[in-house]
C-alpha positions, 0 to 999 in steps of 0.5 A: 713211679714205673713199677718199683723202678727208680725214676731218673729226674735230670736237674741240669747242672745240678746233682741228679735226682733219684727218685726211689719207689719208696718215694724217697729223694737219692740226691746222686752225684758222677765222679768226674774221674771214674764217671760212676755215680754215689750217693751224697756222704754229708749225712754218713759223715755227720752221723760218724763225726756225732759218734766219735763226739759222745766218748766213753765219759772217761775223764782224768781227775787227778795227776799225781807225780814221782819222785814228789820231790828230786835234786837237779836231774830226774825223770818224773812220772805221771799217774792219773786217778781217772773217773772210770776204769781203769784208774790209776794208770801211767800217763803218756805224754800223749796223755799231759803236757809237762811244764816248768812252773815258779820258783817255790821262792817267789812271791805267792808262788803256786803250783798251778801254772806254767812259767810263761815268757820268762827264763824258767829255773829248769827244762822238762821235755815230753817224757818228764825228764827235768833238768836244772838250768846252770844259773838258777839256784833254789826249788821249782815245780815240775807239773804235769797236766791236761786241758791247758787254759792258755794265759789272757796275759801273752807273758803269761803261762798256761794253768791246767784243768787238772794237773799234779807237780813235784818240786827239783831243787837246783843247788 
């Protein structure tokens, strides 16, 4: 090395080299607009993508929807019981997905998934607004949850991880 100056290598038409007087190898690339060199970002980008991976640890354990129960129009709302502070706190659609379940009337009807290709009793948007359809009679779930597991069954709903649910009855 030439007295702690960086050493120049010239690859051909690979990445220039540099040789640092610490012995480690700068790979240095130009910028073909502004012709200034930099220094090879994969290493900084995986290091942030690991970062932002870890989290805090925080997870959603349990939904828990209001009104529990709510006669043909009503806005619900999502309270999730979290695994750290703070907890429990009022979810946003960007925390859930909201969805119309079964009939409460149909044969082993649970309030664990969404009605998949089917005509559904209500509709719920985003917020939690749900709304009877005109030709259905009876009960439904109304459900609130995240980490949807979509269905092997293409008719089929998707079940959440975690999820809460009311029912709306249409008269």
């Amino acid at each position: 090395m030439d007295g702690g100056r960086r050493i120049n290598i010239v690859t051909g038409n690979l990445p220039r080299v540099d040789l640092h007087p610490t012995g480690i190898k700068l790979f240095v690339r130009r910028c073909i607009v502004t012709g200034l060199r930099s220094i090879s970002v994969g290493p900084l980008v995986l290091l942030s993508l690991a970062t932002l991976s870890c989290g805090s640890g925080r997870q959603l354990q349990s939904v828990k929807l209001d009104p529990p129960a709510a006669n043909s129009q009503a806005q619900f709302t999502a309270t999730g019981t979290f695994s750290k502070p703070p907890s429990p706190v009022t979810l946003t659609n960007k925390d859930v997905t909201w969805c119309v379940g079964e009939l409460t009337s149909a044969p082993n009807a649970t309030p664990t998934a969404c009605v998949g290709n089917v005509a559904p009793f209500a509709t719920v948007d985003q917020n939690g607004m749900a709304q009877c359809s005109a030709t259905t009679h009876g009960s439904g779930y109304i459900l609130a949850g995240a980490s949807p597991m979509i269905s092997m069954n293409p008719d089929g709903g998707s079940q959440f991880k975690v999820s809460g649910y009311a029912t709306l009855t249409c008269p």
